[in-house]
C-alpha positions in Angstrom: -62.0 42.6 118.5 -58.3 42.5 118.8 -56.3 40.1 121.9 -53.7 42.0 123.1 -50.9 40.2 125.3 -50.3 41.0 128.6 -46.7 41.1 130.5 -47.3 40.7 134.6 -51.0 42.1 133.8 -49.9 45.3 132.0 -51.0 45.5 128.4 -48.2 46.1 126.0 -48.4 49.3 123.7 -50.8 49.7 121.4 -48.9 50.8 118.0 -48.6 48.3 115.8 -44.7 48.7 115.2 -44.2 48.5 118.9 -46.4 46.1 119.5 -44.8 44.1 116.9 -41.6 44.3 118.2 -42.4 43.7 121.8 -44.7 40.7 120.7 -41.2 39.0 118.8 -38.6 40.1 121.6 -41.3 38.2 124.0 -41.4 35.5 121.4 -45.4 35.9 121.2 -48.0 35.1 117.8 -49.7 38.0 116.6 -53.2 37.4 116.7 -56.7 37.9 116.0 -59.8 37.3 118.2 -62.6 35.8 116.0 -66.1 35.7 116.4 -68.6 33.6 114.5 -69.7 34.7 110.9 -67.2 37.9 111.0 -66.6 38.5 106.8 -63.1 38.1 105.5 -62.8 42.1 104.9 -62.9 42.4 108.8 -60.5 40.2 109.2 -58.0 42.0 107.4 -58.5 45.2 108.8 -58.3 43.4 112.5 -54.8 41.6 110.8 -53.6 45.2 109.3 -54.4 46.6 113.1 -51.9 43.8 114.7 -49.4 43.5 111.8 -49.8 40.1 111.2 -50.5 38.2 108.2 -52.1 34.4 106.3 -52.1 32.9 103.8 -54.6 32.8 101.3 -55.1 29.5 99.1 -57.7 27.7 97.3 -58.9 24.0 98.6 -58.6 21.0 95.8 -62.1 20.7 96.2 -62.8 24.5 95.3 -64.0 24.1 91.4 -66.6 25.2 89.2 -66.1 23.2 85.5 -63.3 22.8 83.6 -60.0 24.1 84.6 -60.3 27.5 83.2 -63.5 28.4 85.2 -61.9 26.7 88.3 -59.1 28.8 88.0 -61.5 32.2 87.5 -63.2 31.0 90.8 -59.3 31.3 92.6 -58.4 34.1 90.5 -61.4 35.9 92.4 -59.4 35.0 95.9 -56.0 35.4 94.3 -56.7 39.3 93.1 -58.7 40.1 96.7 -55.2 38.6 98.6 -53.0 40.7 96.4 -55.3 43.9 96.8 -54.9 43.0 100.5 -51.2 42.2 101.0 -49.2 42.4 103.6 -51.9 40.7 105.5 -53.0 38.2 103.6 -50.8 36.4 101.0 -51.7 34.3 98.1 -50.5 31.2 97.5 -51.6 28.5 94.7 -53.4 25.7 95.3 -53.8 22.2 93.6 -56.2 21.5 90.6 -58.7 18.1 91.7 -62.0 17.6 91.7 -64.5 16.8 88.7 -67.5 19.0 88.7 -70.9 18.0 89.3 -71.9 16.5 86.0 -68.6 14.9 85.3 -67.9 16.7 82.1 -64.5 17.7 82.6 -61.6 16.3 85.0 -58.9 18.2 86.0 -56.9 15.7 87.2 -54.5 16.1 84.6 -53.5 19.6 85.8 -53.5 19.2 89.3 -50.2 20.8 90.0 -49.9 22.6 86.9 -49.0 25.7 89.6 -48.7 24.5 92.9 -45.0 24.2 94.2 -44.7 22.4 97.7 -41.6 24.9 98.0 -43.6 27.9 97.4 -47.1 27.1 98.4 -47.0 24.2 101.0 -48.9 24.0 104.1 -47.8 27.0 106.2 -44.5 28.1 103.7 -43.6 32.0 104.6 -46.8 32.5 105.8 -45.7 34.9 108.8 -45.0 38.7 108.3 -41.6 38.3 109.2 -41.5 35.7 106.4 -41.1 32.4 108.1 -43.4 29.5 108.5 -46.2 29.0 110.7 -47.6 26.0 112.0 -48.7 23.5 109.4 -51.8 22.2 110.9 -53.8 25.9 111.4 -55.7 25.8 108.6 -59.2 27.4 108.6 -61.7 27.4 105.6 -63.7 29.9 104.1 -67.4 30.2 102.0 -70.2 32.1 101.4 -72.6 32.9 104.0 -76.1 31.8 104.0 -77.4 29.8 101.0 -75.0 31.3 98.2 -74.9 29.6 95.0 -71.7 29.0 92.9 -70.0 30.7 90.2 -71.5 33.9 89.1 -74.3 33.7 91.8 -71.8 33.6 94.6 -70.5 36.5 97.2 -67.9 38.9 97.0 -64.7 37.7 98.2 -64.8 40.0 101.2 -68.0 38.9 102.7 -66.8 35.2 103.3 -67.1 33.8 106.5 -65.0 31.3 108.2 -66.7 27.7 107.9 -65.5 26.6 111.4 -63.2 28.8 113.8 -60.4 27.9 115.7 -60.8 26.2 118.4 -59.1 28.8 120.5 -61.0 31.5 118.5 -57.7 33.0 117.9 -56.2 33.9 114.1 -52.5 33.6 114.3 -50.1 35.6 112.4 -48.9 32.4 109.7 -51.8 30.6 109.7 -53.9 29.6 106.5 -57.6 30.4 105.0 -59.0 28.0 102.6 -60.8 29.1 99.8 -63.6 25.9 99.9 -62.8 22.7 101.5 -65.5 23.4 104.2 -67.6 20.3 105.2 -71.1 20.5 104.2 -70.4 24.4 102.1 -68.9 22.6 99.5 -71.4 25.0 96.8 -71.0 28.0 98.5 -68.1 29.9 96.5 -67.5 33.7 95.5 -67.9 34.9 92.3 -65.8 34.1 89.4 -63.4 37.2 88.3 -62.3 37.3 84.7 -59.8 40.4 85.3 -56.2 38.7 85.1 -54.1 42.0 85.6 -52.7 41.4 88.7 -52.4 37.6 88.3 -50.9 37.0 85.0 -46.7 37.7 85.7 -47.7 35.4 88.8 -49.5 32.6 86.6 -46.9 33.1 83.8 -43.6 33.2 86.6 -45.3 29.6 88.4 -46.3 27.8 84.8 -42.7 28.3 83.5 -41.1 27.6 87.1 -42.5 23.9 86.3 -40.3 23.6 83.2 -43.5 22.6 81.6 -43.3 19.8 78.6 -42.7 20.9 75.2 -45.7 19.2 73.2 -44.5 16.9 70.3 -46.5 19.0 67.8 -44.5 22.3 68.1 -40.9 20.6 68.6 -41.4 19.3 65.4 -41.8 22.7 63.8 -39.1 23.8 65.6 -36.9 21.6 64.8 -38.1 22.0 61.2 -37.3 26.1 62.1 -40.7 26.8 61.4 -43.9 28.7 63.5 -46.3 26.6 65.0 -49.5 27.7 64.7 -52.2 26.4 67.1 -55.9 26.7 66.3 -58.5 26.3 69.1 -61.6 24.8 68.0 -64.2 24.4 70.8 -67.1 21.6 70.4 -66.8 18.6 72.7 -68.1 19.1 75.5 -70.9 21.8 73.4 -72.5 19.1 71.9 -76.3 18.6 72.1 -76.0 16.1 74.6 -73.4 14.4 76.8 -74.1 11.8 79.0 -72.4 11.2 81.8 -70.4 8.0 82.6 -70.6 7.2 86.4 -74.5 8.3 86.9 -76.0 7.5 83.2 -77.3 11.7 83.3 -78.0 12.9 79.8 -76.7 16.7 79.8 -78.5 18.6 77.6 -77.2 21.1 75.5 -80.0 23.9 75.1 -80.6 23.9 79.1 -77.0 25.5 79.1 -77.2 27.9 76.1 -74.7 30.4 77.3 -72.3 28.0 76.2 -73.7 27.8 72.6 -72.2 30.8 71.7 -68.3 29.4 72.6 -69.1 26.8 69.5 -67.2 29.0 66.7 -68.0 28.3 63.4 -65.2 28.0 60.3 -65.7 31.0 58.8 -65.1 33.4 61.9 -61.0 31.9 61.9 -60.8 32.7 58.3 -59.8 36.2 57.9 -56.7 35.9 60.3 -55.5 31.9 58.9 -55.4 33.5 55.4 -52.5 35.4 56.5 -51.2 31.8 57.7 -52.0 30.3 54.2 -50.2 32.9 52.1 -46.6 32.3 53.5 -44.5 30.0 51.2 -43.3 27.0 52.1 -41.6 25.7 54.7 -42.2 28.9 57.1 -45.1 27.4 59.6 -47.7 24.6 60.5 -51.1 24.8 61.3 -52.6 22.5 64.0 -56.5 22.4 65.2 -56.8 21.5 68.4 -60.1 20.4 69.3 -62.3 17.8 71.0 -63.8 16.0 68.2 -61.7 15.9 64.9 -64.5 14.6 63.3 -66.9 17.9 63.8 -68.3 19.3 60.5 -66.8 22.8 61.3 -63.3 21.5 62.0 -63.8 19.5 58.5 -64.9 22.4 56.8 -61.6 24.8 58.3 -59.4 22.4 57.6 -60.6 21.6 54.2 -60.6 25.3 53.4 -56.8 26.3 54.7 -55.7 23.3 52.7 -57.0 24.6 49.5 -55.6 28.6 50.2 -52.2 26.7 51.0 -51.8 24.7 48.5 -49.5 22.6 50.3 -47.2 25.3 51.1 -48.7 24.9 54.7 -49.4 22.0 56.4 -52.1 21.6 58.9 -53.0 18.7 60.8 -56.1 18.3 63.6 -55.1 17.5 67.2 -58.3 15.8 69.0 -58.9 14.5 72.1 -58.6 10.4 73.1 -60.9 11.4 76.1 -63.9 13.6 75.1 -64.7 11.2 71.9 -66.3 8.6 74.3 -68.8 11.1 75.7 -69.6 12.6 71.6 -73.7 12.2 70.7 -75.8 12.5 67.7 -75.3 12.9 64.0 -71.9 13.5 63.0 -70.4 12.7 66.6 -69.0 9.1 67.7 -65.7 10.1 66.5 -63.3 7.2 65.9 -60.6 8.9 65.8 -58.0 7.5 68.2 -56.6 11.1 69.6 -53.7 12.6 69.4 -53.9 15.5 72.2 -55.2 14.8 75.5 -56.3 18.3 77.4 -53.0 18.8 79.0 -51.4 18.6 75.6 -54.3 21.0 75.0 -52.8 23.5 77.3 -49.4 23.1 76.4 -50.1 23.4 72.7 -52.1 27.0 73.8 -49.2 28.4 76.0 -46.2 27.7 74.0 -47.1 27.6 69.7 -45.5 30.7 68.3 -49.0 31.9 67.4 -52.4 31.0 69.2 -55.9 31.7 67.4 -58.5 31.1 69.3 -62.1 31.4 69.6 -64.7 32.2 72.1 -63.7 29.8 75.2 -61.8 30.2 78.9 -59.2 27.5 78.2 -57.3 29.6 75.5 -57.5 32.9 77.5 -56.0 30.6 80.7 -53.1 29.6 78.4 -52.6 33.2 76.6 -52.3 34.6 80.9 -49.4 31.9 81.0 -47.8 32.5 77.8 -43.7 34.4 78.1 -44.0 37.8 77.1 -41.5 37.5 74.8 -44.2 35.4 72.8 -46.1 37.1 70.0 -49.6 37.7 71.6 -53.1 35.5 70.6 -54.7 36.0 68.0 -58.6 36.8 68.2 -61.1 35.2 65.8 -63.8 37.5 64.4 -67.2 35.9 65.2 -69.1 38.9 66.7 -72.1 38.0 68.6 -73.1 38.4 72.0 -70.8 38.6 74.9 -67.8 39.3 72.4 -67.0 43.0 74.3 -66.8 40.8 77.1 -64.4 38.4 76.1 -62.3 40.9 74.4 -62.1 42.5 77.5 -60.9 39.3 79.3 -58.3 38.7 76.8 -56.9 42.4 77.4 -56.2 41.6 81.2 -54.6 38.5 80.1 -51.8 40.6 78.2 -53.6 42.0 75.4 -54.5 40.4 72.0 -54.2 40.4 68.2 -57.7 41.7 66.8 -57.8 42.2 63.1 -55.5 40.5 60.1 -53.0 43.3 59.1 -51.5 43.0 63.0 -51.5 39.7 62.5 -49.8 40.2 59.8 -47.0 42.7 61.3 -46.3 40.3 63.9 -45.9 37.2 61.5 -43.4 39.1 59.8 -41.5 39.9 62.7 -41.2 36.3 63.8 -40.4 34.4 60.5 -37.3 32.9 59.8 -35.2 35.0 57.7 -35.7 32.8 54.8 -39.1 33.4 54.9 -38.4 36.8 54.5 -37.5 38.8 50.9 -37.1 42.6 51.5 -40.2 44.1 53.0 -43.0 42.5 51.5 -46.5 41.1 53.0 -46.9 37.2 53.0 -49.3 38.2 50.2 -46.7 39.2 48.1 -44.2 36.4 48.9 -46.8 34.0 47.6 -46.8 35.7 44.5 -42.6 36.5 44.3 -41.9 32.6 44.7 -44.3 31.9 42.1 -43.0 34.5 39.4 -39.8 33.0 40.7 -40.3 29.3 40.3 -42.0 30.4 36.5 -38.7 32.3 35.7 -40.2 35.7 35.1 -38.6 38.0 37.9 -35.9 40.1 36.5 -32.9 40.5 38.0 -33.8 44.0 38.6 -36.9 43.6 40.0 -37.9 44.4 44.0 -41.0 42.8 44.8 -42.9 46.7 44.8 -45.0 46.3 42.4 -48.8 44.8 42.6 -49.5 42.7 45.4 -50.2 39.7 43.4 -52.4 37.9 46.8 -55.1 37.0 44.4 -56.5 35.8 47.1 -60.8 36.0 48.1 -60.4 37.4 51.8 -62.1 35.8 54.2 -65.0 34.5 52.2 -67.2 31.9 53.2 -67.3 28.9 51.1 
């Protein structure tokens, strides 16, 4: 139902234009009548009627996980209030809460987007592009007894937790994704489609001037690539337990996740490429949760032996996650040397990003500057590896097989690196003929490749 103002008891013209521009000469709000449990796609085609428009923006409280599924849960609000705009407008909101086991804390992120300028209470909420009034905000959830995540409602069929008071939805006020008291579960469904969100996540990550982590300043200033690796195990252990309530988490209840632990082998094919180049070109850092993991042992161990020193690698853990690490092999005394928000950092700014199957790479890889060569994909097959190709495609797109990779290193090296068009392969093999004094002065590099090398092969 739409409230249209009256002058002296005569209604004022229906047409939205006009009515506009009465509604401003007169110095009246836009607005729309509510009624209880009327879905958020009615509303906007009630705010489209009156040309007015809100804002859009997720509570704190509004998570599911870590930070990369909380930000899939927005991203399903952020891509229904762009596919709605003028009338509704999205606008970031902070990172907070812990979810319900305690596994990960997002503290550390918490306004890893949000810009009081751009996306404080009320900012250019209006139509016409000013503010409107700070203190109208108005929550939204899922009707009825929605679960979260994946089991929750499409973003349309939200309902307003409590209406107004005057049961009026000005032109400038806000709708909370969350934040409603006792629908704190009730959330939409997560959307893994980053196409229309990823200039805006890339534009508001680089806005923040966001630290440069000590790992790849040191290769720069060296002039070499930094590599990061993503290895995913902490928090895919068998058990966790968690610290404030003593609950033991256990691993095969959530087996879904089982499939996000990547083994060694599947980062082989494309770090070969990595351990070819000569030295002094680039350097390999794991960043993982437990350095201490048999897999991460095992890739490191094997990229050390294909470099021969020519590339050096080093494992980046996290000081946090080692206290929660059980059974054999975990209990990690390593000290840590990259907390999650290095993590992220590490992801969205090394010159070249492999990772494997896990949210919080593909979150950084939406945020990366286009300019950036794009991530590379491990090959570990398996279930639901369509799926997360697919993701990765919204995100910007993605390096799949080791001859791109290849391409793209070769664009990106220093020049040095560099000795007329050959592969890494062949540069191996050129600066060890060259070291042994057996290249003529006549000779170009075109002949056998000289890689020696075994592929991928597991070992």
């Amino acid at each position: 139902m739409l409230l249209l103002p009256h002058v002296h008891g005569v209604p004022l013209p229906q047409s939205s234009s006009v009515l506009r521009s009465a509604e401003l000469a007169l110095g009246v709000v836009p607005s729309v009548e509510l009624r209880r449990g009327m879905p958020l796609d009615e509303i906007v085609g009630a705010l489209e009627e009156r040309n007015a428009s809100v804002c859009v923006q997720p509570h704190e409280s509004y998570s599911f996980g870590g930070l990369s599924n909380t930000w899939l849960l927005h991203q399903s609000v952020a891509n229904y209030a762009l596919e709605h705009a003028p009338a509704l407008s999205w606008r970031f909101g902070q990172f907070g809460s812990k979810d319900d086991l305690g596994q990960h804390d997002n503290s550390a992120f918490q306004d890893l987007l949000f810009s009081t300028e751009r996306d404080g209470p009320g900012r250019r909420c209006r139509r016409d592009g000013l503010d409107g009034d700070v203190s109208r905000r108005f929550c939204l959830h899922c009707p009825g007894a929605s679960g979260r995540g994946t089991r929750g409602c499409a973003v349309g069929q939200m309902v307003l937790g409590e209406p107004p008071k005057d049961g009026l939805l000005q032109d400038g006020d806000t709708l909370t994704a969350g934040g409603c008291s006792g629908q704190e579960g009730r959330a939409a469904a997560l959307s893994t489609n980053f196409s229309l969100t990823r200039p805006l996540l890339a534009a508001a990550y680089w806005a923040k001037h966001p630290p440069v982590p000590e790992a790849v300043a040191a290769a720069h200033a060296a002039g070499e690539l930094a590599v990061a690796v993503h290895m995913r195990n902490g928090d895919l252990t068998r058990e966790k337990t968690n610290k404030k309530t003593g609950k033991v988490w256990q691993r095969e209840e959530h087996h879904a996740a089982d499939v996000r632990y990547v083994p060694a082998n599947a980062y082989k094919s494309n770090l070969q490429k990595v351990a070819e180049l000569p030295a002094g070109c680039a350097r390999v850092y794991i960043v993982t949760e437990n350095g201490d993991d048999a897999e991460v042992r095992k890739l490191a161990s094997w990229f050390e032996k294909k470099a021969e020193k020519r590339v050096p690698l080093e494992v980046l853990d996290d000081p946090y996650d080692l206290t929660l690490h059980k059974g054999p092999g975990r209990g990690s005394t390593h000290t840590g040397s990259c907390s999650p928000d290095c993590a992220l950092h590490m992801f969205t700014q090394s010159d070249v990003l492999v990772m494997g199957r896990s949210g919080f790479p593909i979150f950084a890889a939406a945020m990366r500057n286009e300019t950036m060569m794009l991530p590379v994909k491990c090959h570990e097959g398996g279930s639901g590896d369509a799926s997360f190709g697919h993701t990765l495609g919204t995100a910007g797109g993605f390096i799949a097989d080791s001859d791109a990779l290849e391409a793209d290193l070769r664009r990106r090296l220093p020049e040095r690196c560099l000795k007329s068009h050959v592969t890494p392969s062949q540069l191996v093999s050129f600066a060890a003929e060259e070291s042994s004094g057996e290249i003529s002065s006549g000779e170009d590099g075109s002949g056998e490749d000289g890689s020696g090398d075994e592929s991928s092969g597991d070992e």
